[in-house]
N, CA, C and O atoms as CSV, one atom per row, in Angstrom:
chain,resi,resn,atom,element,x,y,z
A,1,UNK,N,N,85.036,-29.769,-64.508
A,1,UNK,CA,C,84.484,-30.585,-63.450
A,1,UNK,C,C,84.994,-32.009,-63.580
A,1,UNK,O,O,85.030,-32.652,-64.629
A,2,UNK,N,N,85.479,-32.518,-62.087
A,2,UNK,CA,C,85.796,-33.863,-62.711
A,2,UNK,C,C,84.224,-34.999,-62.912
A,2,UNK,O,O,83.027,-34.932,-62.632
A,3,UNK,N,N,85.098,-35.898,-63.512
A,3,UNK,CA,C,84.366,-37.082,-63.505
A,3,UNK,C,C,83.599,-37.413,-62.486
A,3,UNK,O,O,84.016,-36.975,-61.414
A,4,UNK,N,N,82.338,-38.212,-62.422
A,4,UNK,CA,C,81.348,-38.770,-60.861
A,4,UNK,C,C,82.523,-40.127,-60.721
A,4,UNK,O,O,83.353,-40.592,-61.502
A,5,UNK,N,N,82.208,-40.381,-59.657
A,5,UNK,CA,C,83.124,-41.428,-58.695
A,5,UNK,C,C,82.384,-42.061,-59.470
A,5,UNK,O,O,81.421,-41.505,-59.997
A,6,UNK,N,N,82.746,-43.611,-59.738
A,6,UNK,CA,C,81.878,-44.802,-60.007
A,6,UNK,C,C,82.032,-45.918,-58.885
A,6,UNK,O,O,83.041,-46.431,-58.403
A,7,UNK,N,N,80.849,-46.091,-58.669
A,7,UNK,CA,C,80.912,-47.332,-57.407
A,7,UNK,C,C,80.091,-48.649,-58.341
A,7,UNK,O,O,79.317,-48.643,-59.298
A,8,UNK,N,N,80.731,-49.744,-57.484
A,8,UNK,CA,C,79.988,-51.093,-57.827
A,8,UNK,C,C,79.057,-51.779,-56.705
A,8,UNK,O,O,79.498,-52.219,-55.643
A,9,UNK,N,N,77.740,-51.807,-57.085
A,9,UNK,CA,C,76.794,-51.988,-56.071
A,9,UNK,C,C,76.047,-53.077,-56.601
A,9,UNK,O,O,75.284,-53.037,-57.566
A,10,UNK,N,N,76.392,-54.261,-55.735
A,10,UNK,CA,C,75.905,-55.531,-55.942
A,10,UNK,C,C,74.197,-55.680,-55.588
A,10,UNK,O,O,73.731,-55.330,-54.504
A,11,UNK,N,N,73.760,-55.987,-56.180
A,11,UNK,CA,C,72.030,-55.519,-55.927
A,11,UNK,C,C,71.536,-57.517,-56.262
A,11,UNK,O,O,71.238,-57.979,-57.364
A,12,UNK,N,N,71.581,-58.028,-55.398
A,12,UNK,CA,C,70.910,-59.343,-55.381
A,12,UNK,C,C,71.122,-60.104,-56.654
A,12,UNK,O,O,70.271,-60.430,-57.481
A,13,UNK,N,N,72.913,-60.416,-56.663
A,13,UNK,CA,C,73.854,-60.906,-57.857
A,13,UNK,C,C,73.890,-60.150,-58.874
A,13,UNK,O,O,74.841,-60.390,-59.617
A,14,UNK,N,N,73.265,-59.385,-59.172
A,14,UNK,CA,C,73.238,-58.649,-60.483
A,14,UNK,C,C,74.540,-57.100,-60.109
A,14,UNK,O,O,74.475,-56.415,-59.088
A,15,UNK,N,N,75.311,-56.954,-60.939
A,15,UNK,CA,C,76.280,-55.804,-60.831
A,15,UNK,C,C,75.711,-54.697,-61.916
A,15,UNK,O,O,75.479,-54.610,-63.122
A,16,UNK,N,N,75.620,-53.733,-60.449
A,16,UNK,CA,C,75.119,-52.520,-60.948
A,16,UNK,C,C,75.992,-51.606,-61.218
A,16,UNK,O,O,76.997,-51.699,-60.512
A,17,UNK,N,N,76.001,-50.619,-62.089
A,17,UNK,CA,C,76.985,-49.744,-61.520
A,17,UNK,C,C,76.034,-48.299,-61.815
A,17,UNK,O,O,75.272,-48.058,-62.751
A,18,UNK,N,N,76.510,-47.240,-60.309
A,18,UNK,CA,C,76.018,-46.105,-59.834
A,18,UNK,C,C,77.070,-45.115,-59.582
A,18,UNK,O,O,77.983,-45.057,-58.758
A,19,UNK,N,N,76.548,-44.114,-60.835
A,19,UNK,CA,C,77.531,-42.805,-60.364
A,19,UNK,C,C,77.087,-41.918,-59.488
A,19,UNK,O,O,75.983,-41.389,-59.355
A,20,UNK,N,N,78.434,-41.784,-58.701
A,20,UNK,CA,C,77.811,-40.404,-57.695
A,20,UNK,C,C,78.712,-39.457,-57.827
A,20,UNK,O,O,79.911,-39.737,-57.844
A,21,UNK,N,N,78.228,-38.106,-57.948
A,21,UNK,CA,C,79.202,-36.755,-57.768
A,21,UNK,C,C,79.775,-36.801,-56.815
A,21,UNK,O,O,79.478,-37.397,-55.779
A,22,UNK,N,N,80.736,-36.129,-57.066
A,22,UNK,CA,C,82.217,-36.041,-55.826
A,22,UNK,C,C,80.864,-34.595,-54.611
A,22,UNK,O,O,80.175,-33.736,-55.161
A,23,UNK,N,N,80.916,-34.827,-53.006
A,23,UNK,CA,C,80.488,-34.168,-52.602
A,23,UNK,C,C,81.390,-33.358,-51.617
A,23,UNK,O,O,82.174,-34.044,-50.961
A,24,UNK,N,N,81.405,-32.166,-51.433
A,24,UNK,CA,C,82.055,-31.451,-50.379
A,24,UNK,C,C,82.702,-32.032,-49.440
A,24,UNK,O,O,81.993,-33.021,-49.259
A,25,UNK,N,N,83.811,-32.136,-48.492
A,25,UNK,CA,C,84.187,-32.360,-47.325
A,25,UNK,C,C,83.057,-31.976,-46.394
A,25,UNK,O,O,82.639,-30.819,-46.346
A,26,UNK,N,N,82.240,-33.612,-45.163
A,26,UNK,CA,C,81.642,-32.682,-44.611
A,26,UNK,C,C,80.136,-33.181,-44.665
A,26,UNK,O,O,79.332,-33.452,-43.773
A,27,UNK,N,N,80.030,-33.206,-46.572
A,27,UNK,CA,C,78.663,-33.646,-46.544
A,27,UNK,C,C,78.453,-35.027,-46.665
A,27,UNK,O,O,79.383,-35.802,-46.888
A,28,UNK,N,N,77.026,-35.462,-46.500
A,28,UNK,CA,C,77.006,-37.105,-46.699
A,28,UNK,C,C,76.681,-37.223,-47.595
A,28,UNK,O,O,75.805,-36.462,-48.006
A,29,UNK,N,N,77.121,-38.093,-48.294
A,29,UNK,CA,C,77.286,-38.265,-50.065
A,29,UNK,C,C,75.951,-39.046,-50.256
A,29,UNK,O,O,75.604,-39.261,-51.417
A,30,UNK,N,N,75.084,-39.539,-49.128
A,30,UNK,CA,C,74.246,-40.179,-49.490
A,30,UNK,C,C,72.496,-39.326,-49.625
A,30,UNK,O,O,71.592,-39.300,-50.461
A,31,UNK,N,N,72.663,-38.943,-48.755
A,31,UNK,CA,C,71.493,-37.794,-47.958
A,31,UNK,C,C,71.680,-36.104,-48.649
A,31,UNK,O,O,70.834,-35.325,-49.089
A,32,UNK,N,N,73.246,-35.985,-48.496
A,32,UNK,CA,C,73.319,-34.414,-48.986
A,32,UNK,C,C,73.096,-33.540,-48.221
A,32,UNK,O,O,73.121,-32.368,-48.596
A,33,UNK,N,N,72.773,-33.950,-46.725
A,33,UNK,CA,C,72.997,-33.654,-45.346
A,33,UNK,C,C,74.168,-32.799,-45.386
A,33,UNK,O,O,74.802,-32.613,-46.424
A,34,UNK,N,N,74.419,-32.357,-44.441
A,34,UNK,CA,C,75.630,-32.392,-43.644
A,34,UNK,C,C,76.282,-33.213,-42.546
A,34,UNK,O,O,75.479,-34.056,-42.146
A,35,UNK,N,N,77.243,-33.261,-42.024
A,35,UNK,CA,C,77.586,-34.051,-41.669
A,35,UNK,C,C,77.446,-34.217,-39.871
A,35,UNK,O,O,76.524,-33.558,-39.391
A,36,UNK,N,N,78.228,-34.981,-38.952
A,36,UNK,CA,C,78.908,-34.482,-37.865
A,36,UNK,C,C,80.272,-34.186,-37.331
A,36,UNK,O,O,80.808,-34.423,-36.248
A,37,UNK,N,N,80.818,-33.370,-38.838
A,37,UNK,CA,C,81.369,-32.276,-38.797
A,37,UNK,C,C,81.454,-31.020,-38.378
A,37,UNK,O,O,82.091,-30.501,-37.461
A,38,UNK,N,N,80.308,-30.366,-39.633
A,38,UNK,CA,C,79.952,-29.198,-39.471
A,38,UNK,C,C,78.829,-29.087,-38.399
A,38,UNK,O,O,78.282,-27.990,-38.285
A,39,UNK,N,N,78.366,-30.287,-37.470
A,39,UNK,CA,C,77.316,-29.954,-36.418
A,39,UNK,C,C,78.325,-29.435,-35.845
A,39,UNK,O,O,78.445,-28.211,-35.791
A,40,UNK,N,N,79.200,-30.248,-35.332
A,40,UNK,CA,C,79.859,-30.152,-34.093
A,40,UNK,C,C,80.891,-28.300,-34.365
A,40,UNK,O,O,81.384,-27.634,-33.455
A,41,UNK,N,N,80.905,-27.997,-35.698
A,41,UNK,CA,C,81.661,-26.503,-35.772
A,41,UNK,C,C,80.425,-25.614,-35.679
A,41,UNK,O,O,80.591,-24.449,-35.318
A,42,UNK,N,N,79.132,-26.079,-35.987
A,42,UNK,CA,C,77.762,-24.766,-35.906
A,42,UNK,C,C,78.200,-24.968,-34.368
A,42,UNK,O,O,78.983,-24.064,-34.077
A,43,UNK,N,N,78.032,-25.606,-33.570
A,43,UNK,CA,C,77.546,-26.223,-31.990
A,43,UNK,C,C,78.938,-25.089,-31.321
A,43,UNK,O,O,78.790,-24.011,-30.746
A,44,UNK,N,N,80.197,-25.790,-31.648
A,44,UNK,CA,C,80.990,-24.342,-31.692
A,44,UNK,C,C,81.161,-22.948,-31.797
A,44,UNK,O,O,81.518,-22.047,-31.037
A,45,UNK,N,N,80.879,-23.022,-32.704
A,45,UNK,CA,C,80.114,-21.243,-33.373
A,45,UNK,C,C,79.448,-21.034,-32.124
A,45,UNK,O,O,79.994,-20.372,-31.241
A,46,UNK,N,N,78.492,-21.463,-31.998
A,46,UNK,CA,C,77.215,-20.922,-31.284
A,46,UNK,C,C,77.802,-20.522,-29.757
A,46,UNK,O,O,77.366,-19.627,-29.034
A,47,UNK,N,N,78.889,-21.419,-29.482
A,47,UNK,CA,C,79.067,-21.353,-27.685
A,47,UNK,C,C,78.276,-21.681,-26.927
A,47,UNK,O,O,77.053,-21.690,-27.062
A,48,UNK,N,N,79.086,-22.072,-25.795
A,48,UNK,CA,C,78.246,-22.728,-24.731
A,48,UNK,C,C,77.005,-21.998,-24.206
A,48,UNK,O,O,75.994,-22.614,-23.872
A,49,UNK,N,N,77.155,-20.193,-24.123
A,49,UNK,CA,C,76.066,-20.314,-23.735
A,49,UNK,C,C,74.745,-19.599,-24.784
A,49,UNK,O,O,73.904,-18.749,-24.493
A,50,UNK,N,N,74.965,-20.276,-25.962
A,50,UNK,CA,C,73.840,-20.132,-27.038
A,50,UNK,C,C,72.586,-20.828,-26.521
A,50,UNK,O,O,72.584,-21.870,-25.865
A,51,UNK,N,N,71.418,-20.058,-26.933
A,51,UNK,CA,C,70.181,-20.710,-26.807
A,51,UNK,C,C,69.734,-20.987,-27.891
A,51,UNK,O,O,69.462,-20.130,-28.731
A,52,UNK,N,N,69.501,-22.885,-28.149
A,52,UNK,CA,C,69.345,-23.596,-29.417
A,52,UNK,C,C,68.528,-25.003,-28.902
A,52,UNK,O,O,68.627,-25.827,-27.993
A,53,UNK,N,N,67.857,-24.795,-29.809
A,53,UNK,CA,C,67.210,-26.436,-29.998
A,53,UNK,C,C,68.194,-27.156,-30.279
A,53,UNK,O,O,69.212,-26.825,-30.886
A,54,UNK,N,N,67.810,-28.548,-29.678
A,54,UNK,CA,C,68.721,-30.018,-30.817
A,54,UNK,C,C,67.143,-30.820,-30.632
A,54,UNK,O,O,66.298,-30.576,-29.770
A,55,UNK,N,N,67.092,-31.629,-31.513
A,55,UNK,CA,C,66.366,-32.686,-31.790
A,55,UNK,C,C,66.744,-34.054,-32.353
A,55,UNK,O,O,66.330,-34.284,-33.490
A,56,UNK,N,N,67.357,-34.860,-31.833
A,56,UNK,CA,C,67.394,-35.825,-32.169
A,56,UNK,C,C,66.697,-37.159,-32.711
A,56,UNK,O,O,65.833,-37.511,-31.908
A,57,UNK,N,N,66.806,-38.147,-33.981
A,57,UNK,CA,C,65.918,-38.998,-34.075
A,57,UNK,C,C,67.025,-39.883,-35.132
A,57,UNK,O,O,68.126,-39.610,-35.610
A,58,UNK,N,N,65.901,-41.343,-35.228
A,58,UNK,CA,C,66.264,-42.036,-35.937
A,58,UNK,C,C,65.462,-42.931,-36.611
A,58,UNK,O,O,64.436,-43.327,-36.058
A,59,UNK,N,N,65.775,-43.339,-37.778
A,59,UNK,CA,C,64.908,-43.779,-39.034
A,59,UNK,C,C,64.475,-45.850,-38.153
A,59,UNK,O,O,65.162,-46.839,-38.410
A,60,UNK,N,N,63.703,-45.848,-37.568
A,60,UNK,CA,C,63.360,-46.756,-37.171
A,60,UNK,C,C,62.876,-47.825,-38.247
A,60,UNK,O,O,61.996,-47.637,-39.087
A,61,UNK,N,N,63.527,-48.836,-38.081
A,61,UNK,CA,C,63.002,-50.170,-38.737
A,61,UNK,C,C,63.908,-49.953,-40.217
A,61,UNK,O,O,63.317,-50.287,-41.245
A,62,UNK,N,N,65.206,-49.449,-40.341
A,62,UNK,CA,C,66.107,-49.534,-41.673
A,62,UNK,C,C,66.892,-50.705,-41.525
A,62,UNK,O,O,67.698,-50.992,-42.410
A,63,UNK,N,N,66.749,-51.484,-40.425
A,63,UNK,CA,C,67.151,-52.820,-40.228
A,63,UNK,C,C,66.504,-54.138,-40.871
A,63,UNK,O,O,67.007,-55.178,-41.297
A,64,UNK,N,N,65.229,-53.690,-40.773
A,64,UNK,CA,C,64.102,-54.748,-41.546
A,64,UNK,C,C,64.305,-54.381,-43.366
A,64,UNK,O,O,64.477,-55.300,-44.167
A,65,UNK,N,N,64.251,-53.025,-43.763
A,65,UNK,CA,C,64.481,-52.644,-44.875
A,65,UNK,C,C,65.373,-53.548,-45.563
A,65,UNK,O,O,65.043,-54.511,-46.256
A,66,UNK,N,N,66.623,-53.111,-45.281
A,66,UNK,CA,C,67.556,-53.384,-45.439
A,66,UNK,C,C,68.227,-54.850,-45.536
A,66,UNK,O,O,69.237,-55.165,-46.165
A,67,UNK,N,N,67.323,-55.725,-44.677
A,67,UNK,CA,C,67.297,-57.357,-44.194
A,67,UNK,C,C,66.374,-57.740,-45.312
A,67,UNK,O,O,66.870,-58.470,-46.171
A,68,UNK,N,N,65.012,-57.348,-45.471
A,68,UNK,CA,C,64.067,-57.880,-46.530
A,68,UNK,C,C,64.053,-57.660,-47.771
A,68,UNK,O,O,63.824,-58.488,-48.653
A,69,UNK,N,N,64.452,-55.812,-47.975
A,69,UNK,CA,C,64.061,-55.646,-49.435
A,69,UNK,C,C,65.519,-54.935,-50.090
A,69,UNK,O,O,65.493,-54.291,-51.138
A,70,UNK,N,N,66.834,-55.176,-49.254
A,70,UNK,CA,C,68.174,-54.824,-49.988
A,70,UNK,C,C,68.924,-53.432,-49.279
A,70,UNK,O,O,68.387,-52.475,-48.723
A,71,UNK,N,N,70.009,-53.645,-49.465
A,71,UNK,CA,C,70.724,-52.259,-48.552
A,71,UNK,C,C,70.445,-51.121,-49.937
A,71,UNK,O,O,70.734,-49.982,-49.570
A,72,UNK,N,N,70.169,-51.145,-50.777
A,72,UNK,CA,C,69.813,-50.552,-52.026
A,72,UNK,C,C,68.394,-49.586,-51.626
A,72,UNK,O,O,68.139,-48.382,-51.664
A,73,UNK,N,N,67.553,-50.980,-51.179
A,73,UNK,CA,C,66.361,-49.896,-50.585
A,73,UNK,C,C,66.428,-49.271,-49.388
A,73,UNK,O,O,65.675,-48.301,-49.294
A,74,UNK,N,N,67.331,-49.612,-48.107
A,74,UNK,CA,C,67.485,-48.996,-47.523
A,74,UNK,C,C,68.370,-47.918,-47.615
A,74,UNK,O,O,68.216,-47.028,-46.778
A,75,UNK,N,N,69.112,-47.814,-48.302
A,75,UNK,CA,C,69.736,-46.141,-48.893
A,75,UNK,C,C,68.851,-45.221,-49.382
A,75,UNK,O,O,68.958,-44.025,-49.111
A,76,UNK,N,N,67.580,-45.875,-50.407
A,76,UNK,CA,C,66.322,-45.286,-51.222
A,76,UNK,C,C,65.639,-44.760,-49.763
A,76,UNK,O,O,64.954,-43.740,-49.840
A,77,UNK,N,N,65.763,-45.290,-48.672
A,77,UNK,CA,C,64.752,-44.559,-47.952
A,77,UNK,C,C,65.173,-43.687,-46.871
A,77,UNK,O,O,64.470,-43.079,-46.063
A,78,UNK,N,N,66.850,-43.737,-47.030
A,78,UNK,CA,C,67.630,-43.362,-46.492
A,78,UNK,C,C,67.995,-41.213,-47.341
A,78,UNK,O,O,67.948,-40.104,-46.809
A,79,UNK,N,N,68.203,-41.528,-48.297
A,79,UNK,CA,C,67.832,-40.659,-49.122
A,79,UNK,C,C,66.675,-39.888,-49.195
A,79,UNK,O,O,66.672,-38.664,-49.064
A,80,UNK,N,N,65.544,-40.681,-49.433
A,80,UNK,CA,C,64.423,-39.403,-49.132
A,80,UNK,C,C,64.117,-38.796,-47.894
A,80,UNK,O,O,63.424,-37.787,-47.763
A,81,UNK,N,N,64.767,-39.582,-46.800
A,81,UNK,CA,C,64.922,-38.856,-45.183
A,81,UNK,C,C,65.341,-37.629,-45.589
A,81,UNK,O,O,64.863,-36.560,-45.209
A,82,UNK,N,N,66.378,-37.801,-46.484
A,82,UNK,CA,C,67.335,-36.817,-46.267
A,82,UNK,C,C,66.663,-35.607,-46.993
A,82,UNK,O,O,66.966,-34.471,-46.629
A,83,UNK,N,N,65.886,-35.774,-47.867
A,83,UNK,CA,C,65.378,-35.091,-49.033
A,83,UNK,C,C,64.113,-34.120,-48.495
A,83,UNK,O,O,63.871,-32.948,-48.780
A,84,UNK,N,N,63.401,-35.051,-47.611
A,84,UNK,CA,C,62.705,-34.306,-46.415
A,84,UNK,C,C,62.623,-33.434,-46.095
A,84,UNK,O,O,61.819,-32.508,-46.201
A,85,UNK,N,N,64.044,-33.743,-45.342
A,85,UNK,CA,C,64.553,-32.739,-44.066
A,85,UNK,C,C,64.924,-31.512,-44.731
A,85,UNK,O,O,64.477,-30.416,-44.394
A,86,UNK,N,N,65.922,-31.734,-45.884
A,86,UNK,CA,C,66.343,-30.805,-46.336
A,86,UNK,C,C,65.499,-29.638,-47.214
A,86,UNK,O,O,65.963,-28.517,-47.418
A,87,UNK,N,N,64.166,-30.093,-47.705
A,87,UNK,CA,C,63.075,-29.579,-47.745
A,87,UNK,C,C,62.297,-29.112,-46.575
A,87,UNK,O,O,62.739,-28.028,-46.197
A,88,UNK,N,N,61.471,-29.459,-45.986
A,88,UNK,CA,C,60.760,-29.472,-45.414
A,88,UNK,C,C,61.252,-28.476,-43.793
A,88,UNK,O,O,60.466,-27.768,-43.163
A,89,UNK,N,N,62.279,-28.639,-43.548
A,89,UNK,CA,C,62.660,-27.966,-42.364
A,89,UNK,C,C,62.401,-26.017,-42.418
A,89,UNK,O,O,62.773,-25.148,-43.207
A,90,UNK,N,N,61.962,-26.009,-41.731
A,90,UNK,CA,C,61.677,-23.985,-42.001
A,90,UNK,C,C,62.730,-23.208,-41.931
A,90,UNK,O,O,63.610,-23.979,-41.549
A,91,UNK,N,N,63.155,-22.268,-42.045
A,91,UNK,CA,C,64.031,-21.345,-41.999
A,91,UNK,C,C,64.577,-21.106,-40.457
A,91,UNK,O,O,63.965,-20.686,-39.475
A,92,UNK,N,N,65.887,-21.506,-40.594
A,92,UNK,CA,C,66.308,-21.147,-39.365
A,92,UNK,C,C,66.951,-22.513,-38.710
A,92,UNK,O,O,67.777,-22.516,-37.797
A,93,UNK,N,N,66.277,-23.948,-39.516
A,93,UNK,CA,C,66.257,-25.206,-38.880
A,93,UNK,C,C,66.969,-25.658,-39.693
A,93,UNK,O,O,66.742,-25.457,-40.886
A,94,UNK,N,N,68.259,-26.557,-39.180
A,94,UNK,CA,C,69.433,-27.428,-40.086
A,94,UNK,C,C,69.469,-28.577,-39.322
A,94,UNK,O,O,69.689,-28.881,-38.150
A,95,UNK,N,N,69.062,-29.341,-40.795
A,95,UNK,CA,C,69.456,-30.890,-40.866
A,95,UNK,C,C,70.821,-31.341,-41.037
A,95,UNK,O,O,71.641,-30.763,-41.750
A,96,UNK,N,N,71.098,-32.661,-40.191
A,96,UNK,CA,C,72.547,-33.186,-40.527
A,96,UNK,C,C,72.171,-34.703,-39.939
A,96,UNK,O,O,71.636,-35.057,-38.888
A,97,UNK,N,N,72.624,-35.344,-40.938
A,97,UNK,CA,C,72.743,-36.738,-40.510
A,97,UNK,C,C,74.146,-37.076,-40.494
A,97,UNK,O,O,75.067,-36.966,-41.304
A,98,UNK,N,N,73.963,-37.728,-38.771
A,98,UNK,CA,C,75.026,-37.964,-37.626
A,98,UNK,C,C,75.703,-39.373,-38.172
A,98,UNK,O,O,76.814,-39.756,-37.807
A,99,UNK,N,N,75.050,-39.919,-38.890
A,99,UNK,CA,C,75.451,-41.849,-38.652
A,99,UNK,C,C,74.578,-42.704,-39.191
A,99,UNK,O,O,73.406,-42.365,-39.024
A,100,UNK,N,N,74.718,-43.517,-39.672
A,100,UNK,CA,C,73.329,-44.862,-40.095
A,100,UNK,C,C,72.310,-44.236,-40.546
A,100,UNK,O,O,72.252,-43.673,-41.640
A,101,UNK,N,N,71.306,-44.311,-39.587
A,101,UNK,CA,C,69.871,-43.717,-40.238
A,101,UNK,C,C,69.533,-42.878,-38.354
A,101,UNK,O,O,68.541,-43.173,-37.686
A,102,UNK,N,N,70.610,-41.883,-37.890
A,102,UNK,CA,C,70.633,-40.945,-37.356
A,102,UNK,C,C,71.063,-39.542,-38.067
A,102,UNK,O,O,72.075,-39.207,-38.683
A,103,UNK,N,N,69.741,-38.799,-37.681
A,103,UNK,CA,C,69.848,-37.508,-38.078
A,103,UNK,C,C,69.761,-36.440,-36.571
A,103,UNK,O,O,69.385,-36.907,-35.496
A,104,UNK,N,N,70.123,-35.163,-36.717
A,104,UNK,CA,C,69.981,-34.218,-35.289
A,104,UNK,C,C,69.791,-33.098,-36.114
A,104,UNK,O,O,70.522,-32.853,-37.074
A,105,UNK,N,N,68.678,-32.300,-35.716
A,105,UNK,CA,C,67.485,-30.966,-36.164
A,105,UNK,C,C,68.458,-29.972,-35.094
A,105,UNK,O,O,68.628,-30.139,-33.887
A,106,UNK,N,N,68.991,-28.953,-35.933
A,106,UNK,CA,C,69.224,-27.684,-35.188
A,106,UNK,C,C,68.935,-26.599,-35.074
A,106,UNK,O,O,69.280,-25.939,-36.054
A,107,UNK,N,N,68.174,-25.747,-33.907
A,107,UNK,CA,C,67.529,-24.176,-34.572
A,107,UNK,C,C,67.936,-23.261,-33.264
A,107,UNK,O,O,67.682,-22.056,-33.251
């Protein structure tokens, strides 16, 4: 296995450093989502005339987070979105975060 990537993450002057595992093509290295990649190849798969939910949403107020208490905590809360979804969704239902603090529910 290789080595975790090492990134340098400046956390309010202080240099941090945070390893992250190398993740799949695809997935979001942050969330562990998937991406809008593989939406757009399920959305494919399925064909036009599949009958499917979408649900769209977004993590409201990661602007204030992120402005007051560090882009550090807004990844921390960015992450357990993800941790959520990827829990919490029932069988049948796939999470993927699209962008920022956009995610889209597919069933």
């Amino acid at each position: 296995m290789e080595d975790p990537a090492v990134i340098d993450v400046l956390l309010r002057g202080a240099r941090t450093v945070v390893a992250v595992e190398p993740t799949p093509p695809g997935v979001d290295p942050l969330t562990g989502l998937p991406g809008r990649g593989p939406l757009e190849e399920l959305l494919a798969d399925r064909g036009a005339a599949a009958d499917l939910s979408l649900a769209f949403g977004d993590v409201r107020g990661t602007a204030y987070v992120n402005r007051d208490l560090g882009h550090v905590a807004g990844d921390e809360l960015l992450v357990e979105v993800g941790r959520r979804l990827r829990t919490g969704c029932p069988d049948g239902v796939h999470a993927f975060r699209v962008g920022g603090d956009d995610f889209v529910l597919v069933s």
